[in-house]
Each structure stands twice: as structure tokens, then as C-alpha cells.
LOVO-222334 format. One record per residue (C-alpha): residue in one letter; x, y, z. Coordinates in pm, whole numbers. Last residue first. Layout:
<rotis>
+------+--------+--------+--------+
| code |      X |      Y |      Z |
+------+--------+--------+--------+
|    A |      X |      Y |      Z |
...
+------+--------+--------+--------+
</rotis>
This chain:
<rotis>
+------+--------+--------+--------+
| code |      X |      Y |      Z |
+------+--------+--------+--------+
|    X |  -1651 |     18 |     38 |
|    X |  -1635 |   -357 |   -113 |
|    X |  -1270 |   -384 |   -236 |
|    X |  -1073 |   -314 |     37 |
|    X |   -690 |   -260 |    -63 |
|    X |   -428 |   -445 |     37 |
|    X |    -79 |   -323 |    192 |
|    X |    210 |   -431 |    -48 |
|    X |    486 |   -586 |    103 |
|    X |    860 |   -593 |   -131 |
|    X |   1102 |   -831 |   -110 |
|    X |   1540 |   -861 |   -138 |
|    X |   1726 |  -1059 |     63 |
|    X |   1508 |  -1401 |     42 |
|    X |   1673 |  -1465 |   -299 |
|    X |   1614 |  -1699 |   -645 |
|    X |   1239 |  -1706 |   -607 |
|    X |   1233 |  -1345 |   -604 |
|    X |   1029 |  -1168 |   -373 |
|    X |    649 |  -1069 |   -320 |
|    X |    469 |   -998 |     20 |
|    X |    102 |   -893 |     53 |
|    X |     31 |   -725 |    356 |
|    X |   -245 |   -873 |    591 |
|    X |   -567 |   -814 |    526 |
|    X |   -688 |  -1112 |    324 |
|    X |   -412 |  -1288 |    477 |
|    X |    -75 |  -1441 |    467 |
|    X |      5 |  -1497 |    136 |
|    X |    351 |  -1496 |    -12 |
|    X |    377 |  -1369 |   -375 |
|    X |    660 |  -1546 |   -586 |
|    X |    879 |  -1398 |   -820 |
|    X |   1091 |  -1501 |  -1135 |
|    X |   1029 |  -1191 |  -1401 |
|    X |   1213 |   -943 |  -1248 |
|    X |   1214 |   -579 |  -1074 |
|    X |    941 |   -458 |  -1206 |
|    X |    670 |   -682 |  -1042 |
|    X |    678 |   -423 |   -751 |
|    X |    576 |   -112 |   -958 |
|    X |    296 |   -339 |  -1133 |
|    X |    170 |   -400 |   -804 |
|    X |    190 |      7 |   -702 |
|    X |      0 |     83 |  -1042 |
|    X |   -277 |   -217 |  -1004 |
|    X |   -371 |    -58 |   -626 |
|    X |   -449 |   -414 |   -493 |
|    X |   -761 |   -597 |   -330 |
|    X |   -785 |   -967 |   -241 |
|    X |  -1020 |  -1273 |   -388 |
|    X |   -872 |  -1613 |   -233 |
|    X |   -986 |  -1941 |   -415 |
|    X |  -1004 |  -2275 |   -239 |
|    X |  -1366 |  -2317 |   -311 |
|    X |  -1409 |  -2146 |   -638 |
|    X |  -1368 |  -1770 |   -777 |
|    X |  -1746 |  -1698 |   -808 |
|    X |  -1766 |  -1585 |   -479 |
|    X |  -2102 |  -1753 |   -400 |
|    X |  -2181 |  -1851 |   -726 |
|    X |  -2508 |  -1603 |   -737 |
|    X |  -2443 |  -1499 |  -1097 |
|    X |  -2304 |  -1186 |   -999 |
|    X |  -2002 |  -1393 |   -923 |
|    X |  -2023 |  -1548 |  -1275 |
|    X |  -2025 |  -1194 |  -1401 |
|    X |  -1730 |  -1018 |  -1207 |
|    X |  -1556 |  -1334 |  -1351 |
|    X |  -1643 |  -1266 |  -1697 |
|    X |  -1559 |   -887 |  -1631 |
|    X |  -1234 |   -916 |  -1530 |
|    X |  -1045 |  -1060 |  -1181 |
|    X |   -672 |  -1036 |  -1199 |
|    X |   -482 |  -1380 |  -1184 |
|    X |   -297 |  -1529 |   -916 |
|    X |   -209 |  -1951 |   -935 |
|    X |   -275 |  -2228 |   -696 |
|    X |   -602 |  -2042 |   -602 |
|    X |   -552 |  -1612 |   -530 |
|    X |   -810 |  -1412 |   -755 |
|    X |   -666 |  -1054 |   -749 |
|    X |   -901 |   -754 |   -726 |
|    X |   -859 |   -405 |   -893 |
|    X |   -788 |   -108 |   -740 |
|    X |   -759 |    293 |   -848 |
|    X |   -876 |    241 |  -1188 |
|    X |   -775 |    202 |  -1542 |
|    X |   -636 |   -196 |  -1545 |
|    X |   -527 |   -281 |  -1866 |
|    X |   -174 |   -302 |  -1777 |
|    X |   -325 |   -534 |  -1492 |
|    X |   -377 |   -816 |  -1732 |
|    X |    -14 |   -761 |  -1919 |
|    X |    191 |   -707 |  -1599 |
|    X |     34 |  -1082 |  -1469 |
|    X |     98 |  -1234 |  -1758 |
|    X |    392 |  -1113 |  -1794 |
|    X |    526 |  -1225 |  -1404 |
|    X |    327 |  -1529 |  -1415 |
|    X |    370 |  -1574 |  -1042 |
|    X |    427 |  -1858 |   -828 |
|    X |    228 |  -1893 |   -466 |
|    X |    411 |  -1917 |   -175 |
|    X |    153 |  -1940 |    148 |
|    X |    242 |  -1759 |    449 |
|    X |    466 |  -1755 |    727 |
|    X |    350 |  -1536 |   1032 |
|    X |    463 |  -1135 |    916 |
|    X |    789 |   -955 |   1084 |
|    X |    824 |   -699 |    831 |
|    X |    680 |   -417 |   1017 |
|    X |    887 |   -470 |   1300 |
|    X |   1194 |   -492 |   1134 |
|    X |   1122 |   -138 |    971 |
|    X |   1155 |     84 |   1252 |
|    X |   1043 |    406 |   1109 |
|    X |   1353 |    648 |   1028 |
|    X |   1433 |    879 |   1213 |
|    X |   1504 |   1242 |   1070 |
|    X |   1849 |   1428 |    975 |
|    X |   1710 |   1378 |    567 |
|    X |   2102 |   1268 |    510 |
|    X |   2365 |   1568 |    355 |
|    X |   2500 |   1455 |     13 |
|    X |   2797 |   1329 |   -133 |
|    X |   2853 |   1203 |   -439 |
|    X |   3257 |   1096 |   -621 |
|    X |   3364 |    955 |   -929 |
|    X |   3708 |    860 |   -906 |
|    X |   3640 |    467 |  -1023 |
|    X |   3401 |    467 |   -695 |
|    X |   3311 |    677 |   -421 |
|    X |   2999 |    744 |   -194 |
|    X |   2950 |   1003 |     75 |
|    X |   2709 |   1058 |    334 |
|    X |   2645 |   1320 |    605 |
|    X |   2444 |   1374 |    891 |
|    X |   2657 |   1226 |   1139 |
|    X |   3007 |   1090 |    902 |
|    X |   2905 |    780 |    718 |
|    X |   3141 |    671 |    423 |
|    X |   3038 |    437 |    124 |
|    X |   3325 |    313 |    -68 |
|    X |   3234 |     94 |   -376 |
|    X |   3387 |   -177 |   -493 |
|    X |   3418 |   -255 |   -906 |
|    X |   3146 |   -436 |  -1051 |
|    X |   3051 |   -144 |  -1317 |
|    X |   2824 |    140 |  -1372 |
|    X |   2718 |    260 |  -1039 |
|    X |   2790 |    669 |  -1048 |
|    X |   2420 |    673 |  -1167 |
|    X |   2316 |    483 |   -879 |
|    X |   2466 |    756 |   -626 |
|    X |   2273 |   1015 |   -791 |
|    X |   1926 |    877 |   -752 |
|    X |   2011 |    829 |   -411 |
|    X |   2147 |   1213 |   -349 |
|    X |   1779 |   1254 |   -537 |
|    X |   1617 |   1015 |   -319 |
|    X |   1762 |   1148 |      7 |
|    X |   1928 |    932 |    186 |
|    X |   1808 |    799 |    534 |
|    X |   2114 |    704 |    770 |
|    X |   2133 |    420 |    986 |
|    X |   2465 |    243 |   1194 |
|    X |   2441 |    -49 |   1358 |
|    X |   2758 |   -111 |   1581 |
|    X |   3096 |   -237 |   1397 |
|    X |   3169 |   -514 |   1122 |
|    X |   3316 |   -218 |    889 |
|    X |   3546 |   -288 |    609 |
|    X |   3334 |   -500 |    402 |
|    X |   2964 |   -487 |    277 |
|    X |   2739 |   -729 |    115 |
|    X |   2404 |   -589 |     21 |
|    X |   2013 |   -646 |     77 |
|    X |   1681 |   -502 |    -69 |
|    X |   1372 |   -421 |    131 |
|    X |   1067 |   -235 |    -43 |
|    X |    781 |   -120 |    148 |
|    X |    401 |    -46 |     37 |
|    X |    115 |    151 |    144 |
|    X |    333 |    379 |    429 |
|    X |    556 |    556 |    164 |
|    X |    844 |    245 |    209 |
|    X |   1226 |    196 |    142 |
|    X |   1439 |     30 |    261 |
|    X |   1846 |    -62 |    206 |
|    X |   1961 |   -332 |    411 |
|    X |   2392 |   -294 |    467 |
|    X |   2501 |   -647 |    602 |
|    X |   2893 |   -688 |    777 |
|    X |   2769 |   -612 |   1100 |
|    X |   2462 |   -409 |   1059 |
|    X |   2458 |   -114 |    813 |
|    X |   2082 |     45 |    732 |
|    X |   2102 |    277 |    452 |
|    X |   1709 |    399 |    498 |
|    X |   1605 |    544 |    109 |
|    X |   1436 |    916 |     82 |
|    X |   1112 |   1055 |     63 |
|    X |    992 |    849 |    402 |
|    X |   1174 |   1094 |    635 |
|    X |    980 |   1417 |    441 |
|    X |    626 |   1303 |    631 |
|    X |    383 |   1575 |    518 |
|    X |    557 |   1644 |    171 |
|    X |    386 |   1331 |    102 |
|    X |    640 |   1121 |   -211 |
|    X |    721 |    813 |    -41 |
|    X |   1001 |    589 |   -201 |
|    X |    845 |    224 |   -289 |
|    X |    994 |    269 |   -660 |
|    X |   1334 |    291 |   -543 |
|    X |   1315 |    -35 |   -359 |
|    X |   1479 |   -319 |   -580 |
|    X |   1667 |    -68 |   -791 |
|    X |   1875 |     25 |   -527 |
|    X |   1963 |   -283 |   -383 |
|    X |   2049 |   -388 |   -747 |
|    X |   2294 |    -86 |   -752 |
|    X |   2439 |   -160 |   -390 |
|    X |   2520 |   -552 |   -499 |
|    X |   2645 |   -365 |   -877 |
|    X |   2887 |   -197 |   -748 |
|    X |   3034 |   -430 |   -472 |
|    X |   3020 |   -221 |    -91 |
|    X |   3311 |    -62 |     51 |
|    X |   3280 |     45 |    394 |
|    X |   3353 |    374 |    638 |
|    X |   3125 |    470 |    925 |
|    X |   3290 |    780 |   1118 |
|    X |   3217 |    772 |   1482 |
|    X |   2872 |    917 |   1634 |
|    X |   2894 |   1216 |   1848 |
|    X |   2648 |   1140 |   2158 |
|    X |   2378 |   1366 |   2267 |
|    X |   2150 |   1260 |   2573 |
|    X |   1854 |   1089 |   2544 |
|    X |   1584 |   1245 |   2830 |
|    X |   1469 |   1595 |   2637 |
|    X |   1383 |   1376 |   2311 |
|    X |   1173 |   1159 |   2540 |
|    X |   1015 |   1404 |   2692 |
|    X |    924 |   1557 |   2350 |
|    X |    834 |   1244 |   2181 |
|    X |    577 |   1162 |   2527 |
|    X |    461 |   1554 |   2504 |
|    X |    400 |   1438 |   2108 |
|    X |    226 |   1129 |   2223 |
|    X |    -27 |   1364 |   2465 |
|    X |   -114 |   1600 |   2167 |
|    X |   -192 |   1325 |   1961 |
|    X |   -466 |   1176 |   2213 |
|    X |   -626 |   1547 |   2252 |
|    X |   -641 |   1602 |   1910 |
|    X |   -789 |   1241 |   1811 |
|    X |  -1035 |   1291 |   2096 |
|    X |  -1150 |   1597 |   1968 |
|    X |  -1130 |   1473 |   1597 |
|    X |  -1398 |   1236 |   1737 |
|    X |  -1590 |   1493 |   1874 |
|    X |  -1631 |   1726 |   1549 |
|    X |  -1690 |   1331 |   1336 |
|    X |  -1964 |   1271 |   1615 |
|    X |  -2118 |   1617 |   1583 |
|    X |  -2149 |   1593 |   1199 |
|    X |  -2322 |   1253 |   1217 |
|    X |  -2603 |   1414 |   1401 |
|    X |  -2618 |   1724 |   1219 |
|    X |  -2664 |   1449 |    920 |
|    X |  -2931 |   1265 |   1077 |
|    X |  -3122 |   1616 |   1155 |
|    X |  -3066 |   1730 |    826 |
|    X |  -3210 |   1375 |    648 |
|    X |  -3502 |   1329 |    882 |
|    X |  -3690 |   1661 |    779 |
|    X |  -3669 |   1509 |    402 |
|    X |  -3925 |   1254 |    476 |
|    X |  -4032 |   1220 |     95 |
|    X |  -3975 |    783 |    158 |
|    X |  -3711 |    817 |    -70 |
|    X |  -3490 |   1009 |    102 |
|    X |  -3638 |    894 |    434 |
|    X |  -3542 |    550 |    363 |
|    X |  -3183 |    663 |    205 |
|    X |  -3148 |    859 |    536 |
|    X |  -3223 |    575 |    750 |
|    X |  -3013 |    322 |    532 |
|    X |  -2740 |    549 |    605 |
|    X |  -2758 |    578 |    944 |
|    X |  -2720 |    193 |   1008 |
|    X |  -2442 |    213 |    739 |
|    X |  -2242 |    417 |    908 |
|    X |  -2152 |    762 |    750 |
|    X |  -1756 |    836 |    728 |
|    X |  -1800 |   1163 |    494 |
|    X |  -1726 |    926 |    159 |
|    X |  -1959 |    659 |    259 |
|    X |  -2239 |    965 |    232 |
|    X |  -2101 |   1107 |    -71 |
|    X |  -2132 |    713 |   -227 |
|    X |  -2447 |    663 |    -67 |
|    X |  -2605 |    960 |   -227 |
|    X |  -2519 |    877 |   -566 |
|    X |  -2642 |    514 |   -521 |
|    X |  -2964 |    684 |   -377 |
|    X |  -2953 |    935 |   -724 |
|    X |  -2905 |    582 |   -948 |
|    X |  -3222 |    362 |   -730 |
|    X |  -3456 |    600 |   -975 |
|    X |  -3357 |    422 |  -1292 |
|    X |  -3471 |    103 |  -1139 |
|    X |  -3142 |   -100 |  -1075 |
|    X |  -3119 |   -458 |  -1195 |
|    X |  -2873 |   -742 |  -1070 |
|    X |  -2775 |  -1073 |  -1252 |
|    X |  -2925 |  -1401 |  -1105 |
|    X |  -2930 |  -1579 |  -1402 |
|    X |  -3234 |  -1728 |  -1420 |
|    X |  -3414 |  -1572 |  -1117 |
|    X |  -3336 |  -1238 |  -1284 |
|    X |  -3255 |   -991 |   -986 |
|    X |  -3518 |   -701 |   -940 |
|    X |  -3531 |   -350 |   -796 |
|    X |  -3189 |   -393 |   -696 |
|    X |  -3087 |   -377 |   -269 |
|    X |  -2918 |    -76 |   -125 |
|    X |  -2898 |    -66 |    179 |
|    X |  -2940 |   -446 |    248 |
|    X |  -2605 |   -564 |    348 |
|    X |  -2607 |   -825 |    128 |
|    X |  -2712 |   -576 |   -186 |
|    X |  -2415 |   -266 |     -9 |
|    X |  -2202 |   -555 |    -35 |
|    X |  -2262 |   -611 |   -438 |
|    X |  -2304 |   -244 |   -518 |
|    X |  -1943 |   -221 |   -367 |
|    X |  -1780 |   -460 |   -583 |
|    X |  -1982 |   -312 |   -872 |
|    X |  -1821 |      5 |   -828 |
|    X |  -1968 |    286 |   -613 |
|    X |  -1881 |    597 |   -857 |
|    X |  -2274 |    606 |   -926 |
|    X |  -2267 |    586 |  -1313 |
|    X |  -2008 |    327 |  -1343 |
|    X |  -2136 |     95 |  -1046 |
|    X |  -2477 |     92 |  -1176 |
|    X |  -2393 |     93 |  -1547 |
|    X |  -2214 |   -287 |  -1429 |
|    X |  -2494 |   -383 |  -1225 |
|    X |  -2718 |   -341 |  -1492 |
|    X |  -2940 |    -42 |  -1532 |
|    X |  -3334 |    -58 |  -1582 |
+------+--------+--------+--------+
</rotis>
């Protein structure tokens, strides 16, 4: 017999999964102790756990799932084509629809393109404290999007309004938002994303608290300070409107153990890992994977939140000090963390499901 834990190693489910796919009765153990109420799996159940992972993969549901895991082991393999020719033809018309509905908000870009007319924007010039625009930087460089596929989010939004200049950054599962003081402009909002390299190089030239100048010409940006001079053309692509994405309902403010917190998720080797959420957050381990096992409900308590994250991006946003909060909204809303000491600069991490 296998334990739930050689289960979820063995089949690539995880024993988050195992535990759904149980309640949801696809996949149920051969036997669960009545004492402790841990999980077995007959040595056979491994190749149906196998199978359910390739078919979760392709986008099966579960009601045609458990009929092709019945028939699987039932010997009816004549069921198992037909179900998946079935499923085949749904994905083909679905990406259909998903053609045809992508193709009709490009001719809406491309109309809308057509209809604004062409206006030459005026010179932007500010200065901007050294080490304000080098924090700013450091706050959201990590949340820079790497996808060849969507170039505007490798590069940092410089977003000036009125005497503000918001610096964002975001590759679509997390967002960074930093904040700093400008003077010399007050004028109409002007938006430019950098490039991270031309970003990378304007930090360098950041070593002390003298001002900056940061100039805005089109397409074109240049920063100055003590002599030193980078300049750089912009990515020439809109930006995503980040406001809207940041405009959450008021969560709760929990306070992290910043070390702690880097410490239990440095030993974290996979793709997720779950946060328990009570008046504290901790990362789940193996005792408390056990007690949930144990048939404690979710084994975290009554008031206690359990909620998905990539480890690697969380550890990425926990970088930038050791006096943070996390604000919770919602098992699937974004998770937001800041500093206890400033509202200007936060990051939002998307969460990650931790049962499929």
C-alpha cells in the first residue's frame, strides 16, 4: 500500500490534490485507517493517479474523468477513445470561439488605433532625490516580466502625475508599485515604460542623495546625476492600466515574520506551497499536511485561512525589508504585502490553487 504522501510523489498529483480528487470521489484510497484517518493507495490505484494527472493536464472534467478511470479499470477500453475524441472536439471548438472572439477585439484595437489622432507630446523634465528613485527601483525590479510574447511588461512603467512619479512593475502573476517625490514638473500625466536593462542602468548611476534629472522626450528617456548620464529609447508600447488592478476591497493586515517566513519557504522545492493565514502566516509542512489528513477538517483551526503561493515569487517580494504586513482579501483575490512604515510602495501576488 502507498501513503498519501508516496501517492502524491509518485503520481505528480500532490497530496493537496489526492485530497480533493478523495472528496470529490475520483479517486478515492483503497482504505483509510479508522484510527487515524490517514489515506492508503493499493499499488494498482498509482497508474489511475498517473492517468488523472495527464488527463487534468489536457483540460478533462472531472465527470469525464471518473468515466474513463471506471472504464480503465473496469477492462472497458472501447470507452476511453471515444471519451477522449469527445473531449478533443470540445477543446478544437473552444479554440474556435476563442479565435473568433480575439479576432473581433483586435478589429476593436485597430479601429480604435485608426480613430485617436497623433499629438506630439511636450518635453517632461524633473528631478527626482537619488535614493527616493533608487528605492522605487528596488521595490519592483523583481516583478519585471520576462515572456518574449508580451515585450511591454519586460520593462518598468515611469508613471509622472502632478508632483508623484509611481514606478510599476508586473509579469501578469505578481505587480510591484513603488512611489517617488518629484519636482520641476506639476503638469499632465505623463507614462513611459523603460526597459529593464536602460532601468538596470539608471540604478547603477544612483549612488548618493543628490537630485536626479529625469527628462521625457516621446519615446525617449534620459536620466542625469553627478555628470553621469543614461539614456535609452522607451519599449514604444502601452502599458496596462495599473490603477485598476490595484483597486482591491480593504482587507485584513496581518504581521509578518519576515525571517521566519524566508527561512520556512527557503526550503520549499516545488512550484507552490500553501500558507496557513490565523493571527500570524506560516507555511504549511508535513506535520500539518498530517493532522489535516487526519480528518480535522482543515487541520489549520477555525479562524485559519489556507492559500496557495509560488514560494520563489513570495520570497522575491519579502526582499525588500524585514517590517511588512500581508493584507488579506480573499482566498482568490491577490495577496498584497507592504511595509508597515509606508503605503507607497506594495507588491500583489496572484494565488495559486492548491487542489488541481
Amino acid at each position: 500500500m502507498h501513503s498519501i504522501g508516496e501517492m502524491g510523489r509518485d503520481s505528480g498529483l500532490g497530496v493537496s490534490a489526492l485530497r480533493f480528487y478523495d472528496r470529490a470521489g475520483v479517486l478515492p484510497p483503497a482504505r483509510v485507517d479508522p484510527a487515524t484517518g490517514y489515506r492508503w493507495y493499493a499499488p494498482e490505484q498509482l497508474d489511475e493517479a498517473r492517468l488523472l494527472a495527464r488527463l487534468r493536464q489536457a483540460g478533462m472534467p472531472l465527470a469525464d474523468i471518473r468515466l474513463v478511470l471506471a472504464a480503465w479499470s473496469g477492462g472497458d477500453t472501447g470507452l476511453v477513445p471515444r471519451l477522449l475524441d469527445g473531449h478533443l472536439r470540445r477543446l478544437e471548438r473552444e479554440l474556435a470561439d476563442a479565435r473568433g472572439a480575439l479576432s473581433a477585439v483586435r478589429a476593436r484595437l485597430g479601429h480604435k488605433e485608426r480613430s485617436m489622432t497623433t499629438t506630439t507630446a511636450p518635453t517632461t523634465r524633473l528631478t527626482v532625490p537619488a535614493m527616493e528613485l533608487a528605492a522605487a527601483l528596488d521595490s519592483v525590479r523583481f516583478a519585471v516580466g520576462t515572456d518574449p510574447e508580451l515585450p511591454v511588461l519586460g520593462g518598468i512603467l515611469f508613471d509622472v502625475q502632478g508632483t508623484d512619479l509611481h514606478l510599476v512593475a508586473t509579469d501578469r502573476y505578481r505587480m510591484a508599485v513603488a512611489r517617488a517625490s518629484t519636482a520641476g514638473h506639476g503638469g499632465e500625466r505623463v507614462q513611459l515604460a523603460v526597459p529593464a536593462p536602460l532601468a538596470d542602468a539608471m540604478r547603477a548611476v544612483l549612488t548618493d542623495d543628490s537630485p536626479a534629472r529625469l527628462t521625457v522626450d516621446g519615446d525617449r528617456v534620459e536620466l542625469e546625476t553627478h555628470g553621469r548620464r543614461v539614456a535609452g529609447q522607451g519599449l514604444g508600447e502601452e502599458f496596462p492600466d495599473y490603477r485598476r488592478l490595484t483597486r482591491l476591497p480593504e482587507g485584513r493586515r496581518i504581521p509578518l515574520d519576515v525571517p521566519a517566513l524566508r527561512k520556512a519557504l527557503g526550503g520549499q522545492d516545488g512550484e507552490r506551497c500553501a500558507l496557513v493565514l490565523t493571527d500570524t502566516v506560516t507555511v504549511a509542512d508535513e506535520a500539518s499536511d498530517a493532522a489535516s489528513d487526519a480528518g480535522s477538517g482543515s487541520g489549520y483551526g477555525v479562524d485559519g485561512d489556507r492559500v496557495g503561493v509560488n514560494p520563489d515569487f513570495l520570497l522575491d517580494a519579502l526582499a525588500v525589508g524585514d517590517d511588512m504586513l500581508l493584507e488579506y482579501v480573499g482566498p482568490k483575490a491577490p495577496l498584497v504585502l507592504l511595509r508597515s512604515d509606508t503605503e507607497d510602495a506594495f507588491s500583489l501576488l496572484m494565488p495559486c490553487t492548491l487542489d488541481a
